[in-house]
Backbone bond lengths (Angstrom), bond angles and torsions (degrees), N, CA, C in turn:
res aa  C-N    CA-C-N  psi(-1)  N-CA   C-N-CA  omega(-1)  CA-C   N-CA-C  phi
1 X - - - 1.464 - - 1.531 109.26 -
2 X 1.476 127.05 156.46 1.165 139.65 167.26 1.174 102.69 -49.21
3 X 1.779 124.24 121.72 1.303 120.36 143.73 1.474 138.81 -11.40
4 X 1.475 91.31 -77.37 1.938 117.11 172.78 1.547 100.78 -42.92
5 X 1.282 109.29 -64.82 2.021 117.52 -158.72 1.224 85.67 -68.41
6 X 1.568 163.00 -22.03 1.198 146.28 176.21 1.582 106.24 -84.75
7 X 1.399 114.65 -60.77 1.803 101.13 152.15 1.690 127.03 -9.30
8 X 1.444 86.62 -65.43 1.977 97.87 -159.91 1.672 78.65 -73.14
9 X 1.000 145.61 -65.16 1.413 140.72 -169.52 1.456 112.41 -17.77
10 X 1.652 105.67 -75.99 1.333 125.82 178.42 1.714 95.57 -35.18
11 X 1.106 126.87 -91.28 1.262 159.59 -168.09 1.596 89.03 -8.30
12 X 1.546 104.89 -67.48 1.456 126.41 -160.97 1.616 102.20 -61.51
13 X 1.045 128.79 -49.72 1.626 127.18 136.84 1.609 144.00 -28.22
14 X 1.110 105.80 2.78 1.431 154.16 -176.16 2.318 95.11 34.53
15 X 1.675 92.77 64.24 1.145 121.75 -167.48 1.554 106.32 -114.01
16 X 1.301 128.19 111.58 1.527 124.77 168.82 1.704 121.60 -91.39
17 X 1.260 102.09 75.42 1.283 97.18 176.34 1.421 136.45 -112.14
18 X 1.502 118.32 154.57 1.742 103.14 -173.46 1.540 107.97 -131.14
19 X 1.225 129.85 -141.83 1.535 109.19 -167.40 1.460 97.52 -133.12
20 X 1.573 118.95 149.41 1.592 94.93 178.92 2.004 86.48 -141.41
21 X 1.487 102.26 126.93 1.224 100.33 168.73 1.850 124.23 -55.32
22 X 1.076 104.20 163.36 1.607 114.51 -152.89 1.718 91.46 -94.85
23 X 1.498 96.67 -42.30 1.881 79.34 -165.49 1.152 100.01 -116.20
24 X 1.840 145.32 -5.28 1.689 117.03 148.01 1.222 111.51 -88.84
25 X 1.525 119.80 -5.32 1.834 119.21 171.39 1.924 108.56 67.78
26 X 1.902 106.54 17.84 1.110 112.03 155.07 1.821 113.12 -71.59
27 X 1.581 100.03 155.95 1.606 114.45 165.09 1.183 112.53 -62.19
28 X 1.678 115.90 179.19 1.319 97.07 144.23 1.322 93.53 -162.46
29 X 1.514 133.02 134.35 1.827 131.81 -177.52 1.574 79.01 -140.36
30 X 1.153 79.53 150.85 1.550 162.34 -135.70 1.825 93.71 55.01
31 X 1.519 106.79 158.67 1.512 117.06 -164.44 1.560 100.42 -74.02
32 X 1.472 123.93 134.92 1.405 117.34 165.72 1.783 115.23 -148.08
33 X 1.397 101.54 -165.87 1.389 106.52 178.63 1.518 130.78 -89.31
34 X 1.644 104.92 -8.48 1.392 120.47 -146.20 1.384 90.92 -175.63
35 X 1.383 123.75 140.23 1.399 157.42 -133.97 1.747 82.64 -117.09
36 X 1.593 125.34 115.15 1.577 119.61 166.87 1.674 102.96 -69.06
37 X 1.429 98.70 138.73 1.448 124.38 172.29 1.516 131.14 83.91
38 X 1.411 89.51 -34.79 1.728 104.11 159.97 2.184 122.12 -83.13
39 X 1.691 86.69 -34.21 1.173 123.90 -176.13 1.954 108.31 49.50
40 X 1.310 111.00 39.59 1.674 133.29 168.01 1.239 95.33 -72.11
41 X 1.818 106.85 122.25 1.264 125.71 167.64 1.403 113.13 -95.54
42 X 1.466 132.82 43.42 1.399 137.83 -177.14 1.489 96.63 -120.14
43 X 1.600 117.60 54.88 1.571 113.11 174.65 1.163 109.62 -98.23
44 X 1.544 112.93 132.51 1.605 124.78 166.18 1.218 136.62 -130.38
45 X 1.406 131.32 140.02 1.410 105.72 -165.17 1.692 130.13 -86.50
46 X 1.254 111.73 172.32 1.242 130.92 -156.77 1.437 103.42 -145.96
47 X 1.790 109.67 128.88 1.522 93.18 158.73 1.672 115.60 -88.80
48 X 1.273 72.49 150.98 2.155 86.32 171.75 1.025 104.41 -77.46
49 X 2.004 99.98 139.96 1.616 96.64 158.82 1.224 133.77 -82.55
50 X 1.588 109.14 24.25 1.652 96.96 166.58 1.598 107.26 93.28
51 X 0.988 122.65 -39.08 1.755 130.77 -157.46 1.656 92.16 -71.82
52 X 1.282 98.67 132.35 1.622 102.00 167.35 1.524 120.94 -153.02
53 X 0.978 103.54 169.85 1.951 109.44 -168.91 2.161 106.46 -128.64
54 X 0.838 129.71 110.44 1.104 152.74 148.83 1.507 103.88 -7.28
55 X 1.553 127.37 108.24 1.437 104.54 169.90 1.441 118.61 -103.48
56 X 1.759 98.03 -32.79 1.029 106.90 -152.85 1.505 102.52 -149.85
57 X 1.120 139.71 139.14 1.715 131.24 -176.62 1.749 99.06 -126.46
58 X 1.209 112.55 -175.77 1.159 140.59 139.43 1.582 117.64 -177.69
59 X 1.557 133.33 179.34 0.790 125.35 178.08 1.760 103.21 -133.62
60 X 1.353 93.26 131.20 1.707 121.34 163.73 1.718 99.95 -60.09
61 X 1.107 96.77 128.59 1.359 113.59 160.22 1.165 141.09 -109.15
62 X 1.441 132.19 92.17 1.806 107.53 -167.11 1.410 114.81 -112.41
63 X 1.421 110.07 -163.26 1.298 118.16 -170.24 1.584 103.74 -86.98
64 X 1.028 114.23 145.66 2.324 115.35 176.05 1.356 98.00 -76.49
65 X 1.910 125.17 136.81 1.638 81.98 -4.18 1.482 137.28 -99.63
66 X 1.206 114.90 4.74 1.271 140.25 179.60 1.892 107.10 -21.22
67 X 0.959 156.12 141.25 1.693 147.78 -126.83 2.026 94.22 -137.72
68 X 0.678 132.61 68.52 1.574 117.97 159.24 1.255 125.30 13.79
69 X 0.991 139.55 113.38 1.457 133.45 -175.30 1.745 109.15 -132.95
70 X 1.380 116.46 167.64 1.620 106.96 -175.53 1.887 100.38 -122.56
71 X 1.329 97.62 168.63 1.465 113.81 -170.57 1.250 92.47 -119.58
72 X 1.358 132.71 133.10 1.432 149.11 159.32 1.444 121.37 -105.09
73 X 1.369 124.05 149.12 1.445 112.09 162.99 2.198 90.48 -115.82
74 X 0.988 112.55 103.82 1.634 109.38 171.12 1.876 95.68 -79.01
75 X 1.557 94.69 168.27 1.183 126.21 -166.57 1.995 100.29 -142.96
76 X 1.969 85.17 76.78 1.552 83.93 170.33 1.516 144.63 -54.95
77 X 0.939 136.99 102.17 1.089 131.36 170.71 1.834 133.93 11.66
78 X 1.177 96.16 -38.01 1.355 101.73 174.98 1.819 108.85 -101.29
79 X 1.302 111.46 35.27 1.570 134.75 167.51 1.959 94.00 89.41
80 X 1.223 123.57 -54.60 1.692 97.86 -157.86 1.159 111.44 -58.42
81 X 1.635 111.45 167.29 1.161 121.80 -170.98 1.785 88.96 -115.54
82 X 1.945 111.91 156.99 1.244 101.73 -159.49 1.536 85.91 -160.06
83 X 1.933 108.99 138.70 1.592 103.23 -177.62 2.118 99.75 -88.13
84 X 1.373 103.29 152.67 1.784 111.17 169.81 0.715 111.16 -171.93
85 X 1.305 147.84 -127.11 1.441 154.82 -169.83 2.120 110.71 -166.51
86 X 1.540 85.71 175.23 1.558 71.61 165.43 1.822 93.64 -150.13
87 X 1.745 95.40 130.76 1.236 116.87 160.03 1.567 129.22 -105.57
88 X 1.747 90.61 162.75 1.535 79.06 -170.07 1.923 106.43 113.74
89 X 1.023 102.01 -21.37 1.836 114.99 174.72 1.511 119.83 -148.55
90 X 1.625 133.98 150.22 0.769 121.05 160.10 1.407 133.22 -17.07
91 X 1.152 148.28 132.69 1.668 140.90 158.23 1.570 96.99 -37.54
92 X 0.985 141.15 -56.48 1.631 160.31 -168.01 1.396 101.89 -40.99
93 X 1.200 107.69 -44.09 1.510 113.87 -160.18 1.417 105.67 -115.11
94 X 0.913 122.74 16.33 1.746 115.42 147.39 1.570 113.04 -73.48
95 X 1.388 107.27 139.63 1.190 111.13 -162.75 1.786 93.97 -133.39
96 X 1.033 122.02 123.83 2.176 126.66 150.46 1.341 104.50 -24.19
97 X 1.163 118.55 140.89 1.727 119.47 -164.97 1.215 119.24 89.13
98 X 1.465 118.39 -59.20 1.656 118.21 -156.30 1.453 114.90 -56.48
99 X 1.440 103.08 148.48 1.529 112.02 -162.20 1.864 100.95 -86.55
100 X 1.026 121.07 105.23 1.780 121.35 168.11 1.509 130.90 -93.26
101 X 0.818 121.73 153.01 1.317 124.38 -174.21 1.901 106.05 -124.90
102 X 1.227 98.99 137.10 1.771 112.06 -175.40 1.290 103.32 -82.76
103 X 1.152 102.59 142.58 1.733 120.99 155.65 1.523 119.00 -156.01
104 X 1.388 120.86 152.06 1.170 114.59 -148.72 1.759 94.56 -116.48
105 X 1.407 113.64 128.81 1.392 108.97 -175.44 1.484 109.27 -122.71
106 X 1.394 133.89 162.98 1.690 147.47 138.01 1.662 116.80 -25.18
107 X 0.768 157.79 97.18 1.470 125.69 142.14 1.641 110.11 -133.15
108 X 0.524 117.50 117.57 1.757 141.89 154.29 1.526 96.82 97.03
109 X 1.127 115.39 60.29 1.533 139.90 169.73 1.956 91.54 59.14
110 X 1.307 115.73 33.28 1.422 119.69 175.84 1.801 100.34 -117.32
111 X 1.541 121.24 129.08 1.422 107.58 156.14 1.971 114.09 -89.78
112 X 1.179 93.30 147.15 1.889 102.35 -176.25 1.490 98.63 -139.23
113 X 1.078 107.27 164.87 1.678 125.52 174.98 1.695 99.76 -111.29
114 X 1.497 109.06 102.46 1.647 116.44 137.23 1.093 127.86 -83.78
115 X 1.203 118.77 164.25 1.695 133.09 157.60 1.483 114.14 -104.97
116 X 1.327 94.19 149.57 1.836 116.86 161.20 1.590 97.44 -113.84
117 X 1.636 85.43 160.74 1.652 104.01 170.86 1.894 91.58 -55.24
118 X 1.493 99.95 153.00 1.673 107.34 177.42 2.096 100.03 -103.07
């Protein structure tokens, strides 16, 4: 099966999962066929625990009334790094560092994984 369509699957199950090779017991996000750097095709999934670290922010700006929102790249816990946002606080107030926590929501008949402050 497609990587991705097993992703969006999980997701739609309101399931956060990512892939973790079997025999170096690396992660691996975004969904694929082959493990980067080792390139081990023994990937299987795993749910994440959710735990995440802040790498990088900025904030989207739009026109009113349209609401500002921010772009993150987090740095899950179980090493990948992953683009989302963080809800739950101003866009303003995301800060590099801050500790987030995943949850996987609905919006526009799409499921995605955000974070809140943890």
């Amino acid at each position: 099966m497609n990587p991705e369509k097993e992703y969006f699957e999980h997701l739609a199950d309101g399931r956060f999962m990512i892939q973790k090779s079997r025999s170096t017991g690396g992660h691996v996000f975004y969904p694929r066929v082959a493990e980067p750097g080792s390139g081990a095709t023994d990937l299987e999934w795993v749910e994440a625990c959710g735990r995440g670290t802040v790498y990088s922010t900025t904030v989207i700006r739009q026109k009113p009334p349209a609401l500002n929102y921010n772009l993150a790249l987090i740095d899950l816990a179980e090493g990948p790094r992953m683009m989302s946002r963080v809800d739950g606080i101003a866009p303003e107030a995301v800060r590099i560092g801050m500790a987030v926590k995943a949850k996987v929501i609905c919006e526009n008949d799409q499921a995605l994984v955000v974070f809140e402050p943890a």
